[in-house]
VOSEBA-652552 format. One record per atom (N, C-alpha, C): x, y, z. Coordinates in steps of 0.2 Angstrom, whole numbers, padded with zeros to 4 digits, always signed. Layout:
XYZ/...
# end
This chain:
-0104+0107-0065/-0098+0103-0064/-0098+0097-0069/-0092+0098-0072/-0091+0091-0077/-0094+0084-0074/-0094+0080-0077/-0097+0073-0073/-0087+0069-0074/-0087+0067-0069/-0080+0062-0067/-0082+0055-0068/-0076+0052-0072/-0079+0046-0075/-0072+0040-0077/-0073+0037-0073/-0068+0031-0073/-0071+0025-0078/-0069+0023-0085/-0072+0018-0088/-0068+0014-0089/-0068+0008-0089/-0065+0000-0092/-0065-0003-0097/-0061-0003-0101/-0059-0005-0108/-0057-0013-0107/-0060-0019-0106/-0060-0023-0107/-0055-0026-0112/-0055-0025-0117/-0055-0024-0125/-0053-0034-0127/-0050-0036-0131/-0053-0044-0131/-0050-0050-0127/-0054-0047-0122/-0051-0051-0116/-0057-0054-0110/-0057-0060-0107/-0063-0063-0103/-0066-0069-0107/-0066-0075-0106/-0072-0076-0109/-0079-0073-0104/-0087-0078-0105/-0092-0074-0104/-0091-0075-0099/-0091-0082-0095/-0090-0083-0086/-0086-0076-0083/-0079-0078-0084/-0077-0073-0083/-0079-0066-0083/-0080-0062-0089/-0082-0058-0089/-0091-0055-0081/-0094-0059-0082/-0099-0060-0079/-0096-0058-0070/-0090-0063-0068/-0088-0063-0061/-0085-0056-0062/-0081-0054-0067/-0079-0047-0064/-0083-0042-0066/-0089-0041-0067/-0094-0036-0067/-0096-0036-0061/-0096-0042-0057/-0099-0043-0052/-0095-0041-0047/-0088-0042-0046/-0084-0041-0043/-0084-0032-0041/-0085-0028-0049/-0086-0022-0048/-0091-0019-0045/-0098-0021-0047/-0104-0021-0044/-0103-0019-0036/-0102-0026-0033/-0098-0026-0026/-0096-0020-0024/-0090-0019-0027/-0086-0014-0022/-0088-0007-0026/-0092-0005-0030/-0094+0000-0034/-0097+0006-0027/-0099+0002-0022/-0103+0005-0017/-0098+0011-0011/-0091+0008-0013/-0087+0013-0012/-0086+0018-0014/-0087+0019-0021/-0086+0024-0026/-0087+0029-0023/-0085+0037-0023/-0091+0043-0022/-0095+0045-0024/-0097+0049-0023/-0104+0052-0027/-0100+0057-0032/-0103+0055-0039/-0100+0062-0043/-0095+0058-0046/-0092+0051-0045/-0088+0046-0049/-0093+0043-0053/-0094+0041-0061/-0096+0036-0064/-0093+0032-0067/-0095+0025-0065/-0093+0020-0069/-0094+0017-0073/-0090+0016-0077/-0094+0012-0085/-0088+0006-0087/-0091+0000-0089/-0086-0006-0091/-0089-0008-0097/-0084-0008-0101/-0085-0011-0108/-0082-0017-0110/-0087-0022-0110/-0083-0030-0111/-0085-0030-0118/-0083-0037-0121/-0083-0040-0129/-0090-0039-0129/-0090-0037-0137/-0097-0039-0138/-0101-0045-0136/-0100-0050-0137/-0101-0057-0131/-0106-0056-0128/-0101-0052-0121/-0103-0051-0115/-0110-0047-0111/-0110-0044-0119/-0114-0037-0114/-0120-0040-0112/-0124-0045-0115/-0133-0045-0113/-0130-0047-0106/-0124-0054-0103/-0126-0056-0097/-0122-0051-0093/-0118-0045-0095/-0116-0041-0089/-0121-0036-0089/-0124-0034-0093/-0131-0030-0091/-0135-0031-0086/-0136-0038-0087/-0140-0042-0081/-0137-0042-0074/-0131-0041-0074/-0126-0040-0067/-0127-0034-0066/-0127-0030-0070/-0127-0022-0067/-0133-0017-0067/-0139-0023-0067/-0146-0020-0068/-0145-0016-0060/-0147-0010-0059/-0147-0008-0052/-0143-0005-0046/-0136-0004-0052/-0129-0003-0048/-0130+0005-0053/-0124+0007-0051/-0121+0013-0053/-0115+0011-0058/-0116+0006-0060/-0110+0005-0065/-0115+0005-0073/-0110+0009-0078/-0115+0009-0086/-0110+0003-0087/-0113+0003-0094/-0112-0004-0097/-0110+0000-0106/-0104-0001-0109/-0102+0002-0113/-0099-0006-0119/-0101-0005-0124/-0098-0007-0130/-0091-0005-0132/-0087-0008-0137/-0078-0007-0139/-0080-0002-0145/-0087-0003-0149/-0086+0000-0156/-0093+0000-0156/-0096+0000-0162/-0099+0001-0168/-0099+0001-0174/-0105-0002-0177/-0103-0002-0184/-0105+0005-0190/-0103+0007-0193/-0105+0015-0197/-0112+0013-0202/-0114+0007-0202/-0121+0007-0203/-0126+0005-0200/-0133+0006-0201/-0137+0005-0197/-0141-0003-0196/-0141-0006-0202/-0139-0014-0202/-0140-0013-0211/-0140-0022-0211/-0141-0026-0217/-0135-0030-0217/-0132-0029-0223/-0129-0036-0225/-0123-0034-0226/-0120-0034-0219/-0114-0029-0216/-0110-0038-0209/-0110-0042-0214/-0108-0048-0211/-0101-0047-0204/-0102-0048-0197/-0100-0051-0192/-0098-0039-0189/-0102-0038-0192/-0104-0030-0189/-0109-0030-0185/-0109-0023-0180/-0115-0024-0175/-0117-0018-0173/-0122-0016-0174/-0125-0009-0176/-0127-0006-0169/-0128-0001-0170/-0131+0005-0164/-0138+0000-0158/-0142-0002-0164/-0149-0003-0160/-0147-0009-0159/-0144-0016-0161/-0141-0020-0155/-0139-0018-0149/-0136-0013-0149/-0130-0011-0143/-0136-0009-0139/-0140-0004-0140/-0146-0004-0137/-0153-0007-0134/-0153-0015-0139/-0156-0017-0138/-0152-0024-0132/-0146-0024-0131/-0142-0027-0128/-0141-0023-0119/-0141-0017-0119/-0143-0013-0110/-0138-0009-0112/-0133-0005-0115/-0126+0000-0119/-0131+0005-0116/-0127+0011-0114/-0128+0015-0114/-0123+0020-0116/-0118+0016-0117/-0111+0021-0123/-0108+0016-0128/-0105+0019-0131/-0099+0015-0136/-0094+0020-0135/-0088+0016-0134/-0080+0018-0138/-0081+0021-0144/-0077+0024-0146/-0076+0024-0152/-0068+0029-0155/-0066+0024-0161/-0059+0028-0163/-0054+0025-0158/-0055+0021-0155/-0047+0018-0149/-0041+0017-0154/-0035+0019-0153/-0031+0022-0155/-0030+0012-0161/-0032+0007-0156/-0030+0002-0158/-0035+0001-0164/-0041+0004-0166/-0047+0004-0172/-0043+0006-0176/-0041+0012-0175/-0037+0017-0179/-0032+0012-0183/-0026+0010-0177/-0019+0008-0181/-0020+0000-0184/-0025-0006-0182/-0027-0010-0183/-0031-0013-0190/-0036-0009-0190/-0041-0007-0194/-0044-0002-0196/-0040+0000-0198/-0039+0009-0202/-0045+0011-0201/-0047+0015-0196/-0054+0019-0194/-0049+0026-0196/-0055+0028-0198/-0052+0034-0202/-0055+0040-0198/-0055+0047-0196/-0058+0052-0195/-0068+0053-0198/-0067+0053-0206/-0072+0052-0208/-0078+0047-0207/-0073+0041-0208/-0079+0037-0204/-0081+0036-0195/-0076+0040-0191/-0079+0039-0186/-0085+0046-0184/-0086+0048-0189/-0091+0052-0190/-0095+0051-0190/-0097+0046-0197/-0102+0042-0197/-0104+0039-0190/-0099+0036-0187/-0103+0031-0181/-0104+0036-0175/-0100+0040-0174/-0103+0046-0168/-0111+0046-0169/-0111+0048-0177/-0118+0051-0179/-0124+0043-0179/-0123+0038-0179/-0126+0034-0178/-0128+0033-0169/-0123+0033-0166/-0123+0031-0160/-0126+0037-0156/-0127+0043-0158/-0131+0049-0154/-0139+0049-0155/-0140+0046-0162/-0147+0047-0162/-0150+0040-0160/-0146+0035-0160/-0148+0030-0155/-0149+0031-0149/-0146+0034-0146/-0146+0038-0137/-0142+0036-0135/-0137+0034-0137/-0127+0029-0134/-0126+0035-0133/-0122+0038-0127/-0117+0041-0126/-0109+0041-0130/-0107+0042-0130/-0099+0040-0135/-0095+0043-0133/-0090+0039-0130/-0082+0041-0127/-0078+0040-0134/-0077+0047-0138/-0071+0047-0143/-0065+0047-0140/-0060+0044-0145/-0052+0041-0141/-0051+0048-0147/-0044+0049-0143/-0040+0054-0148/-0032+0053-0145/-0027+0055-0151/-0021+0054-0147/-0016+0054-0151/-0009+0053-0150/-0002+0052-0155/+0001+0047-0153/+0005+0046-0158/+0008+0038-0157/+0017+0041-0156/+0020+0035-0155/+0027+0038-0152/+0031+0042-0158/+0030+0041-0163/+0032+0045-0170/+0033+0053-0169/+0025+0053-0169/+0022+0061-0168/+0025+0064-0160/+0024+0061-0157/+0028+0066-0150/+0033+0066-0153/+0037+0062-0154/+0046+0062-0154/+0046+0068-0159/+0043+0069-0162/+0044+0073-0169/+0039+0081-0165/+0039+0083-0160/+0036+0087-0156/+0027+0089-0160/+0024+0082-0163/+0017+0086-0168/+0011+0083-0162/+0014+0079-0157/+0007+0080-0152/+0000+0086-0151/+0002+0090-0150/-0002+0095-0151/-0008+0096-0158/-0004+0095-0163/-0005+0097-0169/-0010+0089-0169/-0009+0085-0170/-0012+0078-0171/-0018+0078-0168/-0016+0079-0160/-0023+0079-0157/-0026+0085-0158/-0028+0090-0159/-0029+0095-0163/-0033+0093-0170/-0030+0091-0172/-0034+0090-0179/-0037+0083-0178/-0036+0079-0173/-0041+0070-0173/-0048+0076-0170/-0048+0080-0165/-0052+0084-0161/-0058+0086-0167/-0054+0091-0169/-0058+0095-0175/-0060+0090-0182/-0057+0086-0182/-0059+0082-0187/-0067+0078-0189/-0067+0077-0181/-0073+0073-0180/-0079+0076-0176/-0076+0080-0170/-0081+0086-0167/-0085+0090-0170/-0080+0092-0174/-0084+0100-0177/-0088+0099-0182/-0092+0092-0183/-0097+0091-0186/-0104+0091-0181/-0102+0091-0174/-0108+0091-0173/-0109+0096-0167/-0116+0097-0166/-0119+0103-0164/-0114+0103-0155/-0116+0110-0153/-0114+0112-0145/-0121+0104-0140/-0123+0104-0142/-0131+0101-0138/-0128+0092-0139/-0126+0092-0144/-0125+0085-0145/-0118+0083-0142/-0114+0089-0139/-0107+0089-0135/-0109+0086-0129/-0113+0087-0127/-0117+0083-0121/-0117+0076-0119/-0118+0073-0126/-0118+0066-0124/-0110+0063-0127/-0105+0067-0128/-0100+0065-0130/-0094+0066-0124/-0090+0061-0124/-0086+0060-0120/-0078+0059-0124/-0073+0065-0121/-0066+0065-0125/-0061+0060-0121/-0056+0053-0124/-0052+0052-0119/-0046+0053-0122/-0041+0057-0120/-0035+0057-0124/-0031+0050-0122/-0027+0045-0129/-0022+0040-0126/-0017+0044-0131/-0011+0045-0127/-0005+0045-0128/-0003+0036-0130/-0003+0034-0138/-0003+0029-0140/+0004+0026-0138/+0007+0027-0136/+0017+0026-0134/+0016+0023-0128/+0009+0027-0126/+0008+0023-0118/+0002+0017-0118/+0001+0015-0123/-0004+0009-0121/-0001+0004-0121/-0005+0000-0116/+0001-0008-0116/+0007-0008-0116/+0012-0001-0113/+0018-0002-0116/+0023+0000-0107/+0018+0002-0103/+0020+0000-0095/+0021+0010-0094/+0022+0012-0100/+0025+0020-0100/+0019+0024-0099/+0018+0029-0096/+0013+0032-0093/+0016+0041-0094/+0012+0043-0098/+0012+0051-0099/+0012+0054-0091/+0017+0059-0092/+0018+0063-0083/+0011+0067-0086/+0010+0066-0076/+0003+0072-0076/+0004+0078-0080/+0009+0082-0078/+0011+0088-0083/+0010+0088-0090/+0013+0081-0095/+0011+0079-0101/+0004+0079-0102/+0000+0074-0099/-0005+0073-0101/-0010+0080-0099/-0008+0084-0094/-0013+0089-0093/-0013+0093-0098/-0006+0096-0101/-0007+0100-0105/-0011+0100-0114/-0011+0091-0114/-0015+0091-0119/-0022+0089-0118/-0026+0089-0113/-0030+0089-0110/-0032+0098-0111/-0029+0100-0108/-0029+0107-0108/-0031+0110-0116/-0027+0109-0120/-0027+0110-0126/-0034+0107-0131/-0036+0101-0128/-0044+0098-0133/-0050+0103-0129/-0047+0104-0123/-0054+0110-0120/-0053+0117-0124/-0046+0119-0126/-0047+0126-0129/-0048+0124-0136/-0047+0119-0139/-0051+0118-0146/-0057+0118-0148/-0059+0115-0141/-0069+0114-0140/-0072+0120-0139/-0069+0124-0136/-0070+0131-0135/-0070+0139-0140/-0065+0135-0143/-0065+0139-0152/-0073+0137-0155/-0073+0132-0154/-0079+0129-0158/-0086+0130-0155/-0086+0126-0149/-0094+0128-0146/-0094+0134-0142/-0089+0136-0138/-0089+0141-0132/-0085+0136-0127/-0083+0143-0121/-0080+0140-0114/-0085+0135-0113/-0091+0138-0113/-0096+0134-0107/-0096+0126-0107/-0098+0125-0116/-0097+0119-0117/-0090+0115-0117/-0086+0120-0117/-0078+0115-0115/-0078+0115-0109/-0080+0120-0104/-0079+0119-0098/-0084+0112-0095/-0090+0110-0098/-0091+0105-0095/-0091+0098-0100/-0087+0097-0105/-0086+0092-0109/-0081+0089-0104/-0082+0080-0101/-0078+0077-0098/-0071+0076-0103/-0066+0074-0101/-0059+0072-0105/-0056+0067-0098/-0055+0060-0103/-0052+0056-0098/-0047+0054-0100/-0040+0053-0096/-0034+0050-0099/-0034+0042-0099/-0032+0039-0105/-0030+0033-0107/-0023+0031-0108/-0020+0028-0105/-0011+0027-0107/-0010+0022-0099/-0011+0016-0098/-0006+0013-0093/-0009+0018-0085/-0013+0017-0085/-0017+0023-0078/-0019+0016-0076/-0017+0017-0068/-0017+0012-0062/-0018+0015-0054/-0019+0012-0052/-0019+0016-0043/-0014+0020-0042/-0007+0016-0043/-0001+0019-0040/+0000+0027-0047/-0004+0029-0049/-0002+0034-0052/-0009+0038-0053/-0015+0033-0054/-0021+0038-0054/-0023+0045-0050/-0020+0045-0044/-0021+0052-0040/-0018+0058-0045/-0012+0057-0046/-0008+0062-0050/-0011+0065-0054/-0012+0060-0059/-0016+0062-0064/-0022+0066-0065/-0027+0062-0058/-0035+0066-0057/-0032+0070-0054/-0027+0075-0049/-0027+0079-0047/-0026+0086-0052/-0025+0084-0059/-0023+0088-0064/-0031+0094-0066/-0030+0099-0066/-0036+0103-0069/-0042+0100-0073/-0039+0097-0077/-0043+0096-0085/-0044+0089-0086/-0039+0084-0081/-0041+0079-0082/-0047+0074-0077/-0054+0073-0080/-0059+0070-0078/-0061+0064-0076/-0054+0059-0077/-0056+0052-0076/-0051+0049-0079/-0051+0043-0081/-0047+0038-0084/-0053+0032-0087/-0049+0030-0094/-0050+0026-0099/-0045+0018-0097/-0050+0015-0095/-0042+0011-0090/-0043+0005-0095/-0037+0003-0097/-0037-0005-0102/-0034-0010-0097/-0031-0013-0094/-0025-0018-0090/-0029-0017-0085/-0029-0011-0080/-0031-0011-0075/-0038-0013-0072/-0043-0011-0077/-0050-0014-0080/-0053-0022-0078/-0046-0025-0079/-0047-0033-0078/-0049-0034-0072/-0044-0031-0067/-0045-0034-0058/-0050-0026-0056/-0055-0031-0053/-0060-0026-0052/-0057-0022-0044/-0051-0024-0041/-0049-0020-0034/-0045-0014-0038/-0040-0017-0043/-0035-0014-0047/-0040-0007-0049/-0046-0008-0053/-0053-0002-0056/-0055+0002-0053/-0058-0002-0047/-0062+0001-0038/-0054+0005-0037/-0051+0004-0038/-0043+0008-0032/-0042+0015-0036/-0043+0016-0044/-0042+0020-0048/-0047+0023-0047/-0055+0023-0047/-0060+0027-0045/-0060+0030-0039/-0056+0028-0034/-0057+0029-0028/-0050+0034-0025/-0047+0037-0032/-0039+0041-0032/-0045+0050-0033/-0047+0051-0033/-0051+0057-0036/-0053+0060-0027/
# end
């Protein structure tokens, strides 16, 4: 059975007090969760060493927004894999649709940083997705399709293990608009039959795929009740740690 995973994209938001009370807050109510749900929160880089310290002992991971495609040197206000590990990470983000369209992260480069953050032992939630252009223009499919194969098909069926797929429908980030479960499942659908071209069923049937777009309690059940979809990448909802606990607790 795939592993079911509810993570929190922070993204530049808390300061560190803050941040600190709502890891705790999760911490807290984390004990609700079920068995067979993981949770992982990813605050600013800032915050990771004192939310580590909060989550020493829980069932909640502690995840990075990025990394950098080198390993260090003189790559000024960059922060490399073995920080993120010598910080308590046990994932990174990577490729968030907002990397992409903010700071042109490109497929190739997110290559590179896959390939950094596996052999450091990070797990990696790749983002993939279309922005409102590409659906209106019916190339959803096609887009994610090729973000998928662009970046995956360099590495091995065994290194599929540590990697985690999260589709955002970018039309729906921030924007209150939420992909129908029938939407999102079907491309959800579609990144397991790409994986399966490439590695086999076996490892599409157990590769997680989490949706990202505007997912909240009042919609998360829908969503998790879909075949293919594993979890949610929550951004907004992330902040209030009842609003995160209530979305884990839709499965």
């Amino acid at each position: 059975m795939r592993k079911k995973i509810v993570a929190g994209n922070w993204k530049m938001n808390t300061t560190v007090a803050e941040g600190v009370a709502l890891a705790k807050a999760v911490v807290e109510r984390s004990a609700e969760v079920p068995e067979g749900v993981d949770l992982i929160v990813a605050p600013p880089f800032t915050h990771l060493v004192s939310v580590a310290e909060v989550l020493k002992g829980s069932k909640v991971g502690l995840s990075a927004q990025n990394c950098a495609n080198k390993a260090k040197g003189a790559y000024t206000g960059e922060v490399s894999v073995d920080m993120l590990v010598s910080a308590g990470c046990g994932w990174t983000i990577l490729g968030h649709s907002e990397r992409r369209q903010y700071y042109g992260e490109t497929d190739a480069l997110l290559v590179e940083k896959v390939r950094l953050a596996l052999d450091a032992g990070l797990g990696v939630i790749l983002c993939v997705g279309e922005n409102l252009d590409e659906r209106e223009a019916g190339r959803h499919f096609e887009v994610v399709t090729e973000q998928t194969k662009a970046v995956l098909f360099n590495f091995t069926a065994e290194e599929m293990a540590k990697i985690v797929i999260a589709y955002e429908p970018v039309w729906a980030i921030g924007t209150g608009k939420t992909a129908t479960a029938a939407q999102a499942e079907e491309i959800h659908e579609c990144i397991r039959k790409v994986l399966a071209q490439k590695f086999g069923q076996a490892v599409a049937d157990d590769t997680t795929i989490l949706y990202g777009g505007s997912c909240k309690p009042s919609n998360a059940k829908e969503l998790f009740a879909q075949p293919d979809i594993d979890g949610g990448l929550i951004g907004g909802a992330a902040l209030k740690a009842d609003d995160f606990i209530g979305i884990a607790l839709s499965f």
